[in-house]
Backbone bond lengths (Angstrom), bond angles and torsions (degrees), N, CA, C in turn:
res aa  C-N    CA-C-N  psi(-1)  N-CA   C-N-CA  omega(-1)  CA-C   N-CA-C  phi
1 X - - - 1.438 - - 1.533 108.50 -
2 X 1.819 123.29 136.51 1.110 119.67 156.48 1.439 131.66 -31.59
3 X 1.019 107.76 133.41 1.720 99.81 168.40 1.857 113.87 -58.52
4 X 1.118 113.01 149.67 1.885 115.11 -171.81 1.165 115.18 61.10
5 X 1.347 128.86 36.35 1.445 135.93 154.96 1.326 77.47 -119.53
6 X 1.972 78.91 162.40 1.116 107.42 146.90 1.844 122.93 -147.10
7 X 0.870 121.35 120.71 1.710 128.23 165.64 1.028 120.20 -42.51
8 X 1.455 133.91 151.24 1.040 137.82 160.05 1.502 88.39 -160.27
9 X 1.874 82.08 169.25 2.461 98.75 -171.72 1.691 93.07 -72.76
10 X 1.134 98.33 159.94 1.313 111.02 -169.52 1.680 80.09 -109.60
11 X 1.726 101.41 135.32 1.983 99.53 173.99 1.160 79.99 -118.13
12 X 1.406 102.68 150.71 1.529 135.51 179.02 1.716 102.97 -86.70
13 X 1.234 143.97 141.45 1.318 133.59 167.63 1.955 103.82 166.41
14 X 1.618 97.28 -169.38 1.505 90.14 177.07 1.713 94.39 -100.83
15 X 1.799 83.59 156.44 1.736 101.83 -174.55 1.660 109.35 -88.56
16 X 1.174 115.75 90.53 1.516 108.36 178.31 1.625 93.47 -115.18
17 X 1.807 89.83 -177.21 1.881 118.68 -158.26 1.637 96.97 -152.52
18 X 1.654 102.57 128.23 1.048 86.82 157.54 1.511 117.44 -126.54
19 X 1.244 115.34 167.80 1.646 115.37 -169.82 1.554 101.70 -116.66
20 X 1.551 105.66 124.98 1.474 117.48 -159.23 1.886 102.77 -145.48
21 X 1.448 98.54 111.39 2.045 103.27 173.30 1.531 89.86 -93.11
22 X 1.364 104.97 142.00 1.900 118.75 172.97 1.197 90.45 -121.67
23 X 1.449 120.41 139.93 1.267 132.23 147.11 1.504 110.36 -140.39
24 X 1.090 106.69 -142.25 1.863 102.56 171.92 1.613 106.29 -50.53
25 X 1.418 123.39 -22.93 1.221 109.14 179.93 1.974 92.13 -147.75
26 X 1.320 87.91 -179.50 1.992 98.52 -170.96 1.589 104.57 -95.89
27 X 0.986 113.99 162.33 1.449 129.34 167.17 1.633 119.00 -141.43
28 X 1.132 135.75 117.46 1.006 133.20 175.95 2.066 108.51 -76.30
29 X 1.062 118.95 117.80 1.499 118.05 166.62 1.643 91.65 -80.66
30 X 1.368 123.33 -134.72 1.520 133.72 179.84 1.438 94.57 -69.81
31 X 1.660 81.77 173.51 1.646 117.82 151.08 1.554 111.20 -134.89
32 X 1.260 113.05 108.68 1.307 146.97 -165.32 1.646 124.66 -60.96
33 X 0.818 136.51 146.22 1.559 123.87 169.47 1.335 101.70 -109.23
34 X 2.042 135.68 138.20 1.423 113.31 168.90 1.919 92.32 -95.98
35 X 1.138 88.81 146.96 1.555 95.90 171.27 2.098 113.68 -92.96
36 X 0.887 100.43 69.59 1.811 128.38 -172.48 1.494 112.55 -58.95
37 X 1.620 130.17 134.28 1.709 105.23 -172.82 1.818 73.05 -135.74
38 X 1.593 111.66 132.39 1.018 110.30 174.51 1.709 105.82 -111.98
39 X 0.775 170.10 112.70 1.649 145.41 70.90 1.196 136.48 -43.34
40 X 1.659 121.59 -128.30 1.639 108.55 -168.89 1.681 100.99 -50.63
41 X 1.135 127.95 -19.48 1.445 125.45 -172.93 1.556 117.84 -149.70
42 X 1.003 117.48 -177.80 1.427 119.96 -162.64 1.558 110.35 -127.58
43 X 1.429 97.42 101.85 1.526 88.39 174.70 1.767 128.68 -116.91
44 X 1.607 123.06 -174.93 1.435 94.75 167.95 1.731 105.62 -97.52
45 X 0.964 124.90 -171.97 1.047 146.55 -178.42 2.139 143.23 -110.13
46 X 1.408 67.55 -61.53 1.203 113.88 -176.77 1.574 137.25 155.15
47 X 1.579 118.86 -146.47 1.763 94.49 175.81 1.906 77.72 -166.73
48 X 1.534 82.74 166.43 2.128 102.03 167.03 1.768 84.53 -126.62
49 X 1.162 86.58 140.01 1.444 129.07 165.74 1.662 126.57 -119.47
50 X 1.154 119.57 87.14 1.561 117.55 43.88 1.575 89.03 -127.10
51 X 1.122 122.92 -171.11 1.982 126.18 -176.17 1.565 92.00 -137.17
52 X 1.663 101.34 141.78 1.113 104.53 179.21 1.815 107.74 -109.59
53 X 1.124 151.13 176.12 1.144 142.01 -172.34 1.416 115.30 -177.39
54 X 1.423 141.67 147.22 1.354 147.61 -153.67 2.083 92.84 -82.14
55 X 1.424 99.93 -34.75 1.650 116.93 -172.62 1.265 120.63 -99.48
56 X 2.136 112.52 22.36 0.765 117.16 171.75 1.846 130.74 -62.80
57 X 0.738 116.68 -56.84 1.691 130.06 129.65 1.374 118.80 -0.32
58 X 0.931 106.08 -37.78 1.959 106.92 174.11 1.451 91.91 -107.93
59 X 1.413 153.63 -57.82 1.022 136.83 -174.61 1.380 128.91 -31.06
60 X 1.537 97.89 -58.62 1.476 119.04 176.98 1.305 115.18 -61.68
61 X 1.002 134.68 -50.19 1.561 142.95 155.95 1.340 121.21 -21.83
62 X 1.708 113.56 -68.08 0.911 107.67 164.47 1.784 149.32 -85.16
63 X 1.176 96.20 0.57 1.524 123.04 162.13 1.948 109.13 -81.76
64 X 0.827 120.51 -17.20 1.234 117.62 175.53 1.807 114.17 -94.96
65 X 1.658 91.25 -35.99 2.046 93.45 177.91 1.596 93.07 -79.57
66 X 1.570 118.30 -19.97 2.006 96.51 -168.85 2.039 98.84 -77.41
67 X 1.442 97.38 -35.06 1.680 92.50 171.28 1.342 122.99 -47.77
68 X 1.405 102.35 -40.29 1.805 115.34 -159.70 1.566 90.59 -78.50
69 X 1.443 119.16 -66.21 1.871 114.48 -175.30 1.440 103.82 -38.52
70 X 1.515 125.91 -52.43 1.477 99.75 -165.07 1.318 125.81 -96.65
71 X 1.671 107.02 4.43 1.388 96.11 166.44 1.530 107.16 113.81
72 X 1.502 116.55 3.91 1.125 99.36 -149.88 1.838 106.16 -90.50
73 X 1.279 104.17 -174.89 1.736 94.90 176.34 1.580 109.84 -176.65
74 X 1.534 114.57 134.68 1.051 147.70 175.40 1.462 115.00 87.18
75 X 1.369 160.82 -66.28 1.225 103.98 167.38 1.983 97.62 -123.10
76 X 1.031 113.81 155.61 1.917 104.46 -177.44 1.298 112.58 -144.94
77 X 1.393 124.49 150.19 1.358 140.28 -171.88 1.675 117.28 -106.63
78 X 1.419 104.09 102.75 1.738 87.20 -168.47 1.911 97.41 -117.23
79 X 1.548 100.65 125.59 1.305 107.16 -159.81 1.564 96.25 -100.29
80 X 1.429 122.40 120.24 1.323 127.65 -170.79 1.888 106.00 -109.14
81 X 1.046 110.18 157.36 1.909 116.40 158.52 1.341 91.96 -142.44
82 X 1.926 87.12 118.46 1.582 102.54 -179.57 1.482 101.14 -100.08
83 X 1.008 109.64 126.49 1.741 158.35 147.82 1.222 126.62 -38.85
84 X 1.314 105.85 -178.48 1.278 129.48 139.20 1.380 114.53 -73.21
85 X 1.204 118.13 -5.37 1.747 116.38 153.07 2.125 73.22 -165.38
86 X 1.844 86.89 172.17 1.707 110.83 165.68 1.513 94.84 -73.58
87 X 1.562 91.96 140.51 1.047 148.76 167.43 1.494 117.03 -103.37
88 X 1.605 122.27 105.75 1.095 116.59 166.53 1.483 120.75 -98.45
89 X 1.690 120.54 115.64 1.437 97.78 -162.50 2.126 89.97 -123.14
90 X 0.892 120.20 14.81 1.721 122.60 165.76 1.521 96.22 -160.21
91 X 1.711 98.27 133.72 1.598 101.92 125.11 1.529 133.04 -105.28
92 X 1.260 119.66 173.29 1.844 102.19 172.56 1.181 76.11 -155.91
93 X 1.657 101.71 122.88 1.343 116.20 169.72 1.722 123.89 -96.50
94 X 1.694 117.23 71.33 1.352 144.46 -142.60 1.195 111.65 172.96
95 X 1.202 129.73 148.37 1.453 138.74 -179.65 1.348 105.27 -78.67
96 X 1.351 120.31 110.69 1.483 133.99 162.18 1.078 129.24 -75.60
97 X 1.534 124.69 162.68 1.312 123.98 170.48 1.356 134.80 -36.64
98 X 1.820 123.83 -18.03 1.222 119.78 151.51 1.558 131.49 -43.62
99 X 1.560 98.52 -42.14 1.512 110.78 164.82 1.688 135.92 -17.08
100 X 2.076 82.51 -44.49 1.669 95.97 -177.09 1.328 105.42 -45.31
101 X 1.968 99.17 -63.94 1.506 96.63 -166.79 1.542 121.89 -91.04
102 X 1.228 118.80 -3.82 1.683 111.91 157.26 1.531 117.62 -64.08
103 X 1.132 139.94 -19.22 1.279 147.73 162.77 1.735 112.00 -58.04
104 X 1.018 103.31 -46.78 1.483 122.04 175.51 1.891 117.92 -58.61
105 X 1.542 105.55 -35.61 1.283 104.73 -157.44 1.856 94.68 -116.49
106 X 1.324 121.38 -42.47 1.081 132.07 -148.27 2.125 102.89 -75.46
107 X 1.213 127.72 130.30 1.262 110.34 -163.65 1.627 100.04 -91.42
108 X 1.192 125.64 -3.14 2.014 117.26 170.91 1.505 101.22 -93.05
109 X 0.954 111.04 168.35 1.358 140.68 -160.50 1.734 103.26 -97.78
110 X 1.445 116.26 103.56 1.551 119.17 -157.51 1.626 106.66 -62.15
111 X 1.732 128.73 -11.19 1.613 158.36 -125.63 2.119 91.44 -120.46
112 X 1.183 95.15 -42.61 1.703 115.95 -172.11 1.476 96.35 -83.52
113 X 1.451 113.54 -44.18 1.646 95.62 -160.02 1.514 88.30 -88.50
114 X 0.828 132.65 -9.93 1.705 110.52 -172.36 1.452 105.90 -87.96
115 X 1.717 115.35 -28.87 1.158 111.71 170.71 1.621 123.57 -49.71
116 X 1.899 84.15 -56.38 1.722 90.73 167.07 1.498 130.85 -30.66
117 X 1.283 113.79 -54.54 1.271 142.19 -175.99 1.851 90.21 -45.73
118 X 1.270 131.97 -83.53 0.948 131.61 -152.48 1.450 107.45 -75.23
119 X 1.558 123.72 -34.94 1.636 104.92 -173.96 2.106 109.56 -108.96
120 X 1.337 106.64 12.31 1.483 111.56 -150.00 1.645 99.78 -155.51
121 X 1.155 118.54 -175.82 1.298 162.18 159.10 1.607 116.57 -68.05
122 X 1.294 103.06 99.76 1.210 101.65 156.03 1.444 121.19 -99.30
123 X 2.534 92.22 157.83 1.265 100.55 -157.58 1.834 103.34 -51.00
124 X 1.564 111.99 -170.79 1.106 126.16 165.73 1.705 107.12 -82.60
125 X 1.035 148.69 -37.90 1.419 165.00 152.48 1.346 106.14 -116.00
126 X 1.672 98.74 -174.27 1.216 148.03 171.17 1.391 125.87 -125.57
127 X 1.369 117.77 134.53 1.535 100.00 167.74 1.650 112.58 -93.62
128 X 1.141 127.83 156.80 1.271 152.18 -157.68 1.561 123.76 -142.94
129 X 1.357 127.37 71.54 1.326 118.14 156.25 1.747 122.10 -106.13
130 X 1.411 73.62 164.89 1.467 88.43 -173.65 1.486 120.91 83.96
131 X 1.458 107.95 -179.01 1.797 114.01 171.16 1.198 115.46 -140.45
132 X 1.414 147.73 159.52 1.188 161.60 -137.62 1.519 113.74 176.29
133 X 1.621 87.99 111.91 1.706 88.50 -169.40 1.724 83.20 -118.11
134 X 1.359 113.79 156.35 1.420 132.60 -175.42 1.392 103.23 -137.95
135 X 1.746 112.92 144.96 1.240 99.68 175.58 2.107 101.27 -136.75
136 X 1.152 114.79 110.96 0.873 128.15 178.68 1.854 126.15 -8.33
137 X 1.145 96.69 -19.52 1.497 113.45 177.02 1.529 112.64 -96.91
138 X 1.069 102.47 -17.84 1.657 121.05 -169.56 1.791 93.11 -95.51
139 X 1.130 130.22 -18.71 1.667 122.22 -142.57 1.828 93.59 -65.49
140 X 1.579 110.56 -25.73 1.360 100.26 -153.90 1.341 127.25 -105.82
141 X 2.069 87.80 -3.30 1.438 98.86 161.88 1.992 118.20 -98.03
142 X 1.636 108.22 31.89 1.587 118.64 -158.65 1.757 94.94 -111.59
């Protein structure tokens, strides 16, 4: 291996995200799908907002304890490949490109809850209709 890389196993699974505000307490926004194209290389794509899944329940779970261990707060992106268990392989503690399409679907105001987050109470949920798929080539005519 080059020097300043580094390797790691490549896990096979689906590419989801979840979107999580921490403040005194958690909020789940979505759980994300990344839309991923692998050959000679690995790129993103795009994403659906929000994804529903049988292993949604473990996603959320663990996207909410990887926020809570590191501390993070107000709004965060925890990028999972679900497995044979989740896989956490990024956080980004910043509103990511899921954003596009949670903005789109989600009926509160993404500007309010982060405020919340820092001086208040956040809600117990969100409401959520609809879906919003984005495709990375598209981002710049959106």
């Amino acid at each position: 291996m080059k020097d300043g890389f580094i390797a790691t196993e490549f896990i096979d699974g689906e590419h989801l995200s979840a979107s999580v505000i921490t403040g005194k307490t958690q909020l789940l926004l979505t759980v994300n799908k990344q839309l991923i194209k692998i050959d000679n290389k690995i790129s993103y794509e795009g994403g659906m907002v929000p994804y529903h899944c049988d292993r949604e329940k473990e996603v959320v779970d663990i996207a909410k304890k990887t926020t809570k261990v590191l501390g993070c707060r107000s709004y965060a992106g925890v990028d999972i490949v679900l497995a044979d268990k989740p896989y956490v392989v990024d956080v980004n503690p910043r509103p990511t490109t899921s954003l596009i399409g949670i903005i789109r679907v989600m009926k509160a105001q993404i500007a309010d809850l982060i405020l919340k987050s820092a001086f208040g109470e956040l809600p117990r949920s969100v409401e959520v209709d609809g879906c919003f798929t984005f495709k990375k080539d598209d981002l710049f005519r959106l």
